[in-house]
C-alpha positions in Angstrom: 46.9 -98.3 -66.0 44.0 -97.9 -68.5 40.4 -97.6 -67.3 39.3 -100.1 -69.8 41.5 -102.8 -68.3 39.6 -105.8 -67.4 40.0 -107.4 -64.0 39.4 -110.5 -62.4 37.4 -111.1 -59.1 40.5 -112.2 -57.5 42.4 -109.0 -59.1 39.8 -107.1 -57.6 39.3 -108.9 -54.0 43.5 -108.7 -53.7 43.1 -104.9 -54.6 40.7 -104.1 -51.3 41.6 -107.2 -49.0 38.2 -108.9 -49.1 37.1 -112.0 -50.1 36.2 -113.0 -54.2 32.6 -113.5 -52.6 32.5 -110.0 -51.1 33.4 -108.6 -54.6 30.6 -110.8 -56.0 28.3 -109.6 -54.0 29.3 -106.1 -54.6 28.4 -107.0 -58.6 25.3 -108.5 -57.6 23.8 -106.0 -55.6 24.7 -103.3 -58.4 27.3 -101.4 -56.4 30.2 -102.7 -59.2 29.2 -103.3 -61.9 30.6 -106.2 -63.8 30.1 -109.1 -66.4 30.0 -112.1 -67.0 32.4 -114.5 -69.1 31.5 -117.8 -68.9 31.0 -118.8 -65.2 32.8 -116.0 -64.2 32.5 -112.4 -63.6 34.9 -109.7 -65.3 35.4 -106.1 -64.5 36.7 -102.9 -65.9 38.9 -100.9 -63.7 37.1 -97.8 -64.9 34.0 -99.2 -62.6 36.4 -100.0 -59.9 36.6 -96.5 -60.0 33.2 -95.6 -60.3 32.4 -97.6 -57.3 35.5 -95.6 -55.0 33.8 -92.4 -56.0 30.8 -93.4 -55.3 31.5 -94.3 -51.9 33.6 -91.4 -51.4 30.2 -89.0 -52.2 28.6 -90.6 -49.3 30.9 -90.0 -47.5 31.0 -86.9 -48.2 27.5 -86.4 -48.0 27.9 -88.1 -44.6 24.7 -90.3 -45.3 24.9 -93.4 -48.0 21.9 -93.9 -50.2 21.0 -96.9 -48.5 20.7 -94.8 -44.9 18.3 -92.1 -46.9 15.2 -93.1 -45.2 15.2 -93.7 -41.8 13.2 -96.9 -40.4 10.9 -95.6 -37.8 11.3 -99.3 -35.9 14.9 -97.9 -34.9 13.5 -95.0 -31.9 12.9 -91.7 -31.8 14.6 -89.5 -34.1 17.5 -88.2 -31.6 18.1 -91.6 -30.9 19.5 -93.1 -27.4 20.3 -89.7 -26.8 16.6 -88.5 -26.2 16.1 -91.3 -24.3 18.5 -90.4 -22.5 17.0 -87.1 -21.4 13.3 -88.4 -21.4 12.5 -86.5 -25.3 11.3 -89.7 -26.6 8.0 -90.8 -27.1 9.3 -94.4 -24.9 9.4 -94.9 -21.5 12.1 -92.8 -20.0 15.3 -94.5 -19.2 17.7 -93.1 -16.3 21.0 -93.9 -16.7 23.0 -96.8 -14.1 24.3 -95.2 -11.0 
């Protein structure tokens, strides 16, 4: 199969067992790119591919772009686990006997 073969939303949705509207909001929020013909949204299985290695970098990488900045609202930096042991700057929490 050719990298310049042009898929379908449905082609596409069939191909990782979501939805059409998950793969149309994968296109819309930039992580596949695709365009439109019409009313409907065509794709190129060379950005199929693009998309797989994408995700399989983070992976790699073990944190995704979208996790690169960490939201201080979430805890302390160790997370639960300082809690846990009274390093965070919360109240200390003791775990159920």
């Amino acid at each position: 199969m050719a990298d310049d073969d042009i898929l379908t939303v449905a082609e596409v949705a069939a191909q990782f067992r979501v939805t059409p509207q998950t793969v149309r909001s994968w296109i819309e929020s930039g992580k596949l790119k695709g365009g439109r013909v019409g009313k409907a949204y065509r794709i190129l299985r060379g950005d199929v591919y693009a998309m797989l290695e994408t995700a399989a970098s983070e992976r790699r990488t073990g944190e995704p772009e979208v996790w690169a900045e960490r939201d201080s609202s979430l805890g302390p930096p160790g997370g639960a686990s300082e809690l846990w042991a009274g390093g965070g700057s919360g109240p200390v929490l003791t775990p159920p006997r």
